[in-house]
C-alpha positions in Angstrom: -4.2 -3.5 -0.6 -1.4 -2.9 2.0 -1.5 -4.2 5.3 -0.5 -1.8 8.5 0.9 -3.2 11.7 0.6 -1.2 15.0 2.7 -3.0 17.6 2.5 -2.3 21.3 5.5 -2.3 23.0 7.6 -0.6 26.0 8.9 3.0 25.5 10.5 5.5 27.3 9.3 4.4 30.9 5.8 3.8 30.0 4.3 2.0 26.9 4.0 3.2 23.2 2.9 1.8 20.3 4.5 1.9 16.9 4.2 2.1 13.1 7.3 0.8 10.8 9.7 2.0 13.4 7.6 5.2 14.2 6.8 5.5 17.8 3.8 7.3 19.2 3.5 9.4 22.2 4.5 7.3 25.4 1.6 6.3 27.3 1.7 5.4 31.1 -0.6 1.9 30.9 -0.1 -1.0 28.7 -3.9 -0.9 28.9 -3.7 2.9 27.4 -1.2 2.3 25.0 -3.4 -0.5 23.6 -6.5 1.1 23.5 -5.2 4.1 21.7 -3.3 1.7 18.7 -6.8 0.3 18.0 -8.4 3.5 18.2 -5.5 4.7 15.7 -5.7 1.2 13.6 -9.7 1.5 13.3 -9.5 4.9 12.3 -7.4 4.1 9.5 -9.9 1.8 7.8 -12.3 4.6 7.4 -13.3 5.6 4.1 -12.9 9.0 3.4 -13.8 10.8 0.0 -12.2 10.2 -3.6 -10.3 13.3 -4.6 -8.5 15.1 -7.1 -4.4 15.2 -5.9 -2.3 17.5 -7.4 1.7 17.6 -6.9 5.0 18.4 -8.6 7.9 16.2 -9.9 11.3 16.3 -9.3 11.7 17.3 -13.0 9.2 20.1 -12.5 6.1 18.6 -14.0 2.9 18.8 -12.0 0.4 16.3 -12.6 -3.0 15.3 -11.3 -4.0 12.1 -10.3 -7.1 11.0 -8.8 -7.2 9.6 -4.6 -9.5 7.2 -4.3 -11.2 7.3 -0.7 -12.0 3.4 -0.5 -8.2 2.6 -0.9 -8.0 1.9 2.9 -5.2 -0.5 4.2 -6.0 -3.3 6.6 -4.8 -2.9 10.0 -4.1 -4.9 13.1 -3.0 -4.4 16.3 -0.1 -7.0 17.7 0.3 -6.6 21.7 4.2 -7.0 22.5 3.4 -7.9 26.6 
């Protein structure tokens, strides 16, 4: 199972959290930033519903594979104050 790290940290004169270098949208508060990278890390857990994926590979073959929607990461939210 992977494991996914939101960090809160400062960003372009407010507060921002981020995910393996991505940043999100800059938020005024630390207390704002925070609550939206749990929101965003507890959302992630969710379940959703095991699916049929189809897609294409670079040599032209498609192939099907099935998603499975328990294969949620863990998550957890570091506060960089």
């Amino acid at each position: 199972m992977s494991h996914v790290i939101y960090k809160v940290v400062q960003h372009d004169g407010g507060w921002a959290y981020t995910v393996d270098g991505v940043f999100s949208e800059p938020f005024p508060t630390h207390a704002a930033a925070l609550a939206a990278a749990r929101r965003a890390a507890n959302e992630q857990r969710v379940p959703g519903r095991t699916e049929a994926i189809q897609y294409e590979t670079s040599d032209g073959k498609w192939l099907t594979e099935t998603a499975s929607g328990n294969d949620r990461p863990e998550t957890e939210v570091e506060d960089g104050r």
